[in-house]
N, C-alpha and C positions, 0 to 999 in steps of 0.2 A: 123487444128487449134491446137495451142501450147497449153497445161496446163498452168496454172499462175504460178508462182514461190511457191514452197514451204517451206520459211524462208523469212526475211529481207533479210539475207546477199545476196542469190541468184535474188532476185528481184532487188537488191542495182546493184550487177554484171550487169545486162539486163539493168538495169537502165543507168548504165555509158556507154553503148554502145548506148542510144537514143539520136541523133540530133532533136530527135520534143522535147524534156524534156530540151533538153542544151540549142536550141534555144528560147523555152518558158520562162523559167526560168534567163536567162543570166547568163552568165560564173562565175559570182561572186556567185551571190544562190545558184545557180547548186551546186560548189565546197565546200559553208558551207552545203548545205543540207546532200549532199553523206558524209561529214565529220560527221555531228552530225546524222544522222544514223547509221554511220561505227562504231563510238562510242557509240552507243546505243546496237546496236547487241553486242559486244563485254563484256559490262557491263551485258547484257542479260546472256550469255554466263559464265558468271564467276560467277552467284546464282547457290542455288541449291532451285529448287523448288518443289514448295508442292508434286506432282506429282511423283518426283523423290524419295521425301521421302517416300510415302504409298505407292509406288511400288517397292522399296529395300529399305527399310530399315524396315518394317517394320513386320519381325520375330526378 
């Protein structure tokens, strides 16, 4: 048995390689979906979060 993905971005990856997701979804959804996650992760990506802050930054 695989692990599940550990991120969007990597699950997005697995994601574009399913024919049961392309087919379900159809070629139009499919192509905004992976879009407006692909820009979600990326937006994600570019904060800095709380997390990052109490754990360097914070001496």
């Amino acid at each position: 048995m695989r692990p599940f993905p550990r991120d969007l971005y990597t699950a997005l990856e697995e994601m574009k390689k399913s024919e049961l997701v392309y087919n379900t979804l159809g070629k139009h959804s499919f192509k905004v979906f992976i879009k407006a996650k692909t820009d979600e992760w990326l937006d994600f990506n570019e904060q800095v979060h709380s997390w990052e802050i109490n754990n360097y930054l914070r001496y």
